[in-house]
C-alpha positions in Angstrom: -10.5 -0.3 -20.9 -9.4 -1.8 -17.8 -8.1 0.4 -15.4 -6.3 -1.2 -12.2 -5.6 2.5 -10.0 -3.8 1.8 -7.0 -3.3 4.7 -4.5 -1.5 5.0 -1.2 -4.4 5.2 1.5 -8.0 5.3 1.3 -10.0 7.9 -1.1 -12.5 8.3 1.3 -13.0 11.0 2.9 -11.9 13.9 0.6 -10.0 15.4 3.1 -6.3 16.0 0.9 -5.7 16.8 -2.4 -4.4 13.7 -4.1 -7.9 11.8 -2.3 -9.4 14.3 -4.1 -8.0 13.9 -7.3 -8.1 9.7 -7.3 -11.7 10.1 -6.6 -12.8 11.9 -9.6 -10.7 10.6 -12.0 -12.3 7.2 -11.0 -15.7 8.5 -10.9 -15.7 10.0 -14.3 -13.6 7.2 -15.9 -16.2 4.6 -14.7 -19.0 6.5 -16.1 -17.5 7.0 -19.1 -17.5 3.2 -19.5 -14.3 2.1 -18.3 -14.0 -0.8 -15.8 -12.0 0.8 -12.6 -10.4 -1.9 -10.0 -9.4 0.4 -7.3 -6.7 -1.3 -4.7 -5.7 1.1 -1.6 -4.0 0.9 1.9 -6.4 1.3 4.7 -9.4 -1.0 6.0 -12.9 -2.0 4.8 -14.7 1.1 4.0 -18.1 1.3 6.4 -20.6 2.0 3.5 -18.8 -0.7 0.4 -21.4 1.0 -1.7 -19.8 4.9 -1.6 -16.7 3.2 -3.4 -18.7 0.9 -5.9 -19.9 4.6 -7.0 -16.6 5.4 -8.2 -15.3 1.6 -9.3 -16.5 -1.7 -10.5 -14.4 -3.5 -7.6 -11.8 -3.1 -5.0 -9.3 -4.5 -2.7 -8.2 -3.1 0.3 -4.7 -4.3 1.9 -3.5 -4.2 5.4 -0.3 -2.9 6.3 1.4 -5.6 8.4 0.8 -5.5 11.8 4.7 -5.1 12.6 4.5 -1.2 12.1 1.9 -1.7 15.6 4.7 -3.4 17.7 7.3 -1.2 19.9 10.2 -1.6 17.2 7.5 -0.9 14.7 6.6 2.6 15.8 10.1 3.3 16.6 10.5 2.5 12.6 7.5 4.7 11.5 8.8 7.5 14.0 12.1 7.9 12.1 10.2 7.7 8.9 8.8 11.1 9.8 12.0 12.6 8.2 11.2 11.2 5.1 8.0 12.1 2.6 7.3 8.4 2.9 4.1 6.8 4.9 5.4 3.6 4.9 8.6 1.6 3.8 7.6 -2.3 4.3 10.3 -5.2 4.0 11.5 -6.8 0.8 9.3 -9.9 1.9 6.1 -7.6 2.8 6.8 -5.9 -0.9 6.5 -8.8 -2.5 3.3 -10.1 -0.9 1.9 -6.8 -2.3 3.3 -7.3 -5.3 1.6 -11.0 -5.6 -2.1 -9.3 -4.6 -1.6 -6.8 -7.2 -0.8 -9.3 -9.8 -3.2 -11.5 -8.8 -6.1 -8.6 -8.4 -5.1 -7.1 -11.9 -5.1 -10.6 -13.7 -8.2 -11.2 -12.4 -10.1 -8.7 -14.0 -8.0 -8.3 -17.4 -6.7 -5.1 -16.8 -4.6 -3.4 -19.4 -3.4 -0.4 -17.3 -2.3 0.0 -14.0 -1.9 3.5 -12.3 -0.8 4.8 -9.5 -1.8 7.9 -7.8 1.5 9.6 -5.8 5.0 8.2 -5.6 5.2 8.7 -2.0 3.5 5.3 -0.7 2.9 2.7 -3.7 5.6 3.8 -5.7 8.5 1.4 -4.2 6.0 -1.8 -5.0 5.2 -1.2 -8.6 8.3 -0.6 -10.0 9.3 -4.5 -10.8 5.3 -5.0 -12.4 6.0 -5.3 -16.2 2.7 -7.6 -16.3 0.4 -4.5 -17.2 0.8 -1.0 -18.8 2.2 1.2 -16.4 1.4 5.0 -15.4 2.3 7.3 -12.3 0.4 10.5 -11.5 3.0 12.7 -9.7 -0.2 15.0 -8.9 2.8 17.6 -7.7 6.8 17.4 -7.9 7.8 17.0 -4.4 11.2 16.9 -5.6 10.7 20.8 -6.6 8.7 21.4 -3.2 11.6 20.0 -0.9 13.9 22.3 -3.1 11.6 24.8 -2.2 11.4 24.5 1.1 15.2 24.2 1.4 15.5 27.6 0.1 13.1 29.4 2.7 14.2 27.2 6.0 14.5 29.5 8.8 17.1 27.8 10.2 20.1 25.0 9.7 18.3 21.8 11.0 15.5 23.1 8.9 17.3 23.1 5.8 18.8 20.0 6.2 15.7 18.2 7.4 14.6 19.5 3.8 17.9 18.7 2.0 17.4 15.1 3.0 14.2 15.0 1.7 14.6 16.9 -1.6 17.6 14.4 -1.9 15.8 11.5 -1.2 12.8 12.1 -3.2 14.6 12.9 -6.6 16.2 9.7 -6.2 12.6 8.4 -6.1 11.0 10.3 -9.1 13.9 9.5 -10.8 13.4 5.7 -10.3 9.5 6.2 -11.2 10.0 7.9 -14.6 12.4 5.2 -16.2 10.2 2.6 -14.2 7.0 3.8 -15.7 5.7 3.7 -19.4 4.4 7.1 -18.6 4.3 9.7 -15.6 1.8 12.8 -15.2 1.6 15.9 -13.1 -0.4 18.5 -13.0 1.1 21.5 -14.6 4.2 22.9 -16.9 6.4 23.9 -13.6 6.2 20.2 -12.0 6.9 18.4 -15.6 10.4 21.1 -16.0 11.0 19.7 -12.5 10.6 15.9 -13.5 12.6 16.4 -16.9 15.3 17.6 -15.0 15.2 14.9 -12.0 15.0 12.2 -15.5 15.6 13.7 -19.4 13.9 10.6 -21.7 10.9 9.9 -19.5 7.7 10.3 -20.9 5.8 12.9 -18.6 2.8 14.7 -19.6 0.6 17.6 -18.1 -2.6 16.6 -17.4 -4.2 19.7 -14.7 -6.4 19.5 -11.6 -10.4 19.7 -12.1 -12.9 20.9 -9.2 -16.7 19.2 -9.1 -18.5 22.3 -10.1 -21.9 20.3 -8.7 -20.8 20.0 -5.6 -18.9 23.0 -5.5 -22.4 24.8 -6.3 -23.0 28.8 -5.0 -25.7 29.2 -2.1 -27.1 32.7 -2.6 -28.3 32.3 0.7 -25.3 32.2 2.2 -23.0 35.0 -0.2 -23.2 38.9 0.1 -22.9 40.9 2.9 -24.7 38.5 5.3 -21.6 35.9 5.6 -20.5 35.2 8.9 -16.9 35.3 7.8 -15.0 37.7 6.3 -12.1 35.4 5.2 -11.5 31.8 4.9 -8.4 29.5 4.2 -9.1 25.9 3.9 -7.1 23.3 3.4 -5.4 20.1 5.4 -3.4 21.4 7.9 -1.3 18.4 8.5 0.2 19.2 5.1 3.4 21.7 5.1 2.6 23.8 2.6 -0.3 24.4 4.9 0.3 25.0 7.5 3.0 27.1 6.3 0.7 29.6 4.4 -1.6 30.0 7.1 1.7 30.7 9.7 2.7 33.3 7.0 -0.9 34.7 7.0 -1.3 34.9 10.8 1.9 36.6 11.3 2.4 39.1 8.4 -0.9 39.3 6.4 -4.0 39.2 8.8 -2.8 41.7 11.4 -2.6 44.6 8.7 -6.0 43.5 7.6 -7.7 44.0 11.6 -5.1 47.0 12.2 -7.5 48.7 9.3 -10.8 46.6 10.0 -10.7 45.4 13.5 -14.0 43.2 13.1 -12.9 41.3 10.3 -13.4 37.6 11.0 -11.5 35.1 9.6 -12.2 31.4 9.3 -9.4 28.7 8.7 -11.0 25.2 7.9 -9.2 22.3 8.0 -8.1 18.6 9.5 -5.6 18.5 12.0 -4.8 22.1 13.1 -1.5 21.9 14.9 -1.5 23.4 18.5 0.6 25.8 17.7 -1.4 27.5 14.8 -4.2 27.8 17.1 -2.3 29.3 20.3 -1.9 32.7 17.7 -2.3 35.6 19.7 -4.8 37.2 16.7 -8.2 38.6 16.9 -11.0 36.9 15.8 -9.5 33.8 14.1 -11.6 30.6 14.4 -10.4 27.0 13.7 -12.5 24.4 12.3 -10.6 21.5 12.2 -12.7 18.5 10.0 -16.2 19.7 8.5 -18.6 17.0 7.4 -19.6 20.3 4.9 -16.9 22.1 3.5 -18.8 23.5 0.8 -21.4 25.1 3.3 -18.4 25.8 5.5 -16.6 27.9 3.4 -19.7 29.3 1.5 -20.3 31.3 4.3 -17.3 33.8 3.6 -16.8 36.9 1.5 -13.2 35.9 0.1 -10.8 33.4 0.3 -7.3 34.5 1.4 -5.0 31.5 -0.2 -1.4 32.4 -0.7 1.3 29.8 -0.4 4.9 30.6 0.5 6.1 26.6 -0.6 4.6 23.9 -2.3 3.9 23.4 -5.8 1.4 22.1 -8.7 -2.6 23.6 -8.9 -4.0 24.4 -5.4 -7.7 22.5 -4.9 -8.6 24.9 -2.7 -8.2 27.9 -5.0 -10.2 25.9 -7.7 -13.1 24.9 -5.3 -12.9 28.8 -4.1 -13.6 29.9 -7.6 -16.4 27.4 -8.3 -18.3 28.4 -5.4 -18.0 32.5 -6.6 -15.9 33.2 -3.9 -13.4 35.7 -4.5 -9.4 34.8 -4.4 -6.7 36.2 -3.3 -3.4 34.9 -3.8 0.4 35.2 -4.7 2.4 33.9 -7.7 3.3 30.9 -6.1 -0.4 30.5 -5.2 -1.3 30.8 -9.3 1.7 29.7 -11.2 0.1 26.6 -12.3 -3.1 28.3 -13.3 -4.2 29.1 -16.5 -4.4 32.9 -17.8 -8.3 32.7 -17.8 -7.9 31.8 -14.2 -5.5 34.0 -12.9 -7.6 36.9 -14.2 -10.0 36.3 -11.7 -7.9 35.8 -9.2 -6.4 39.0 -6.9 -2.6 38.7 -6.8 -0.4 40.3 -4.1 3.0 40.7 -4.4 4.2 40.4 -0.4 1.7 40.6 2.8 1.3 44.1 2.4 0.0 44.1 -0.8 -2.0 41.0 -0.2 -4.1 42.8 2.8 -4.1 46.0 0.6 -6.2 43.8 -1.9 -8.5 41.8 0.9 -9.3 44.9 2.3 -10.5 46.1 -1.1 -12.4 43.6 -1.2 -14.1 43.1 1.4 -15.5 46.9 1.1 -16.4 46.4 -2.5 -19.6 43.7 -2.6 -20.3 44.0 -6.4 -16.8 43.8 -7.0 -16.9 40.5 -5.4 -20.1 39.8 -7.2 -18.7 40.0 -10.6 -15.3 38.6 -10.1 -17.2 35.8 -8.6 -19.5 34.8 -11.4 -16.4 35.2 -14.2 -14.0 32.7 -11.5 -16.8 30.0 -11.6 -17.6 30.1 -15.4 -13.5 29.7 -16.0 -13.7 26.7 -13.5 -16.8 25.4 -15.8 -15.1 25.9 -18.8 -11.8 24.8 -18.0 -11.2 22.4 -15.1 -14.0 20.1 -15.5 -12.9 16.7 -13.7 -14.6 15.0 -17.0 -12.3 16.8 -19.2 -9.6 16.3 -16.9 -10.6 12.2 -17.0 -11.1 12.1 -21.2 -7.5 13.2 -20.8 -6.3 10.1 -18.9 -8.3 7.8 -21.5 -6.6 9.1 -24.3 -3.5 9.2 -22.4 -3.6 5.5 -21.4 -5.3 4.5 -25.2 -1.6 5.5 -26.6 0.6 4.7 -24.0 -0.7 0.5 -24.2 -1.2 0.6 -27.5 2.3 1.6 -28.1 
């Protein structure tokens, strides 16, 4: 099958969760003999040959160079609000529109998907020239609703209002524009079905590279430098959020009990004010070139969310590398029961140091639960299962 997959930025690095995602679902698709014709916003890659690993050809488009001029930034500034990167013009959409037509025709293809609704979502919506499916990843819809409910204050909740507001306008568009649409777990599909009843949506979950994600001996036990790590892009609200609510409630009972503990957050873009935390032994990473050797060299992963929603990569890549979690129940809710076996789960902060602190002062403890949370992570969140999913998925949806 041809595959046209058209995301909203670059795939390359792997430094968020839907890059992530688009990458290994191309990867795997393409080896398992599909032809993938990936089209992204951004620039000419610097190595061409890292993306003819994971596709057969691609096209990279430009955003206009208005969004660089003084009224331009203005523009993108007050986009901000919105979970949008960009909104072009009508005339600008259409352009796209024409390349993707164009690009798709081209090479035959008989389905076109998009990754997130966020960015491409607006263009595809009048293409009726090829099947048509929309990977959600998560309902941001049922974060924004989320987030309304735990702002701190009244210009926070209706900074989230407007965006809760505004993107169930959007999902609702996407669903009855789309042939089909897919998230990633049960919770974001009851979301969807009740932004748009009729629209076909189907669960298809996150996977995690277990070779790359691969346990160094060397670097597990009782000789890790760190005691805890968090990872995750920091530039991403949920985030930054859950490290906010671990710096102010959870890690100071942890080094009230074990003043040495050392914890390690790893991550792009670190806002200022994360960092200016008044907290013992707390290091900041920002971007690693190696973020399995990175966080490798920790004894647990501390990685509960307080907003947000769908499967967490980092708790996945966590349990590949035998790294012990521990979480809350927003943290696991999309996780299977296998999963969340392995996985330590704390009611509120207290109970969440309670169980790092156990922990950490148990190493076979860790040692077990760490070999059971990778084989769960072989056995169920394979990104090749995860891609003979899509196959199938498209194989009905265009020959319907």
């Amino acid at each position: 099958m041809n595959v046209l997959y058209f995301t909203s930025r670059e795939i390359l690095p792997l430094d968020s969760g839907d890059a992530v995602r688009a990458n290994n679902i191309c990867k795997n698709l393409k080896e398992m003999g599909n032809n993938i014709f990936l089209v992204y916003f951004g620039g000419e890659p610097d190595n061409p040959s890292e993306l003819f690993n994971i596709c057969n050809d691609y096209k990279a488009i430009k955003f206009p160079s208005y969004l660089d001029t003084i009224p331009g930034r203005i523009y993108k500034t007050a986009l901000a609000f919105f979970p949008a990167q960009h909104l072009p013009t009508p005339e600008v959409i259409r352009q796209v529109e024409s390349e993707i037509v164009e690009f798709g025709q081209k090479n035959n293809v008989d389905v076109l998907q998009i990754n997130s609704p966020r960015a491409p979502g607006w263009v595809t919506i009048e293409l009726d020239t090829f099947t048509k499916v929309i990977d959600f990843g998560d309902s941001f819809s049922l974060q924004f609703k989320r987030d309304m409910n735990s702002s701190q204050s009244i210009v926070e909740y209706l900074n989230n209002f407007i965006k809760y507001v505004w993107m169930k306008n959007l999902e609702e568009k996407m669903i009855s524009a789309f042939d089909g649409s897919v998230v990633v777990s049960n919770q974001d599909a009851n979301a969807l079905r009740n932004v748009a009843s009729g629209g076909d949506i189907s669960v298809i979950k996150n996977g995690v590279d277990t070779v790359k994600f691969m346990p160094d001996n060397k670097l597990r036990g009782s000789d890790s430098e760190y005691d805890i790590v968090f990872h995750g892009n920091l530039d991403f609200p949920p985030n930054k959020k859950a490290v906010e609510y671990i710096l102010q409630d959870v890690y100071p009972q942890i080094v009230n009990k074990r003043p040495n503990t050392k914890f390690l957050i790893v991550g792009p873009n670190p806002p200022m004010e994360l960092q200016t935390e008044q907290v013992n032994n707390v290091e900041f990473t920002g971007y690693v070139d190696d973020i399995v050797k990175t966080i490798s060299n920790a004894k647990i992963a501390l990685l509960p969310m307080v907003s947000g929603s769908g499967i967490k990569n980092k708790i996945l890549e966590a349990m590949a590398l035998e790294i012990p979690v521990v979480s809350n129940p927003l943290g696991v809710e999309a996780l299977s029961d296998n999963a969340v076996n392995q996985i330590s789960v704390g009611n509120d902060a207290n109970d969440l140091a309670n169980r790092s602190l156990s922990l950490l002062d148990d190493r076979c403890k860790r040692h077990k639960i760490g070999e059971q949370s990778r084989q769960v992570m072989i056995d169920e969140y394979s990104w090749s299962e995860v891609s003979e999913e899509f196959e199938s998925y498209y194989n009905e949806l265009h020959c319907e």
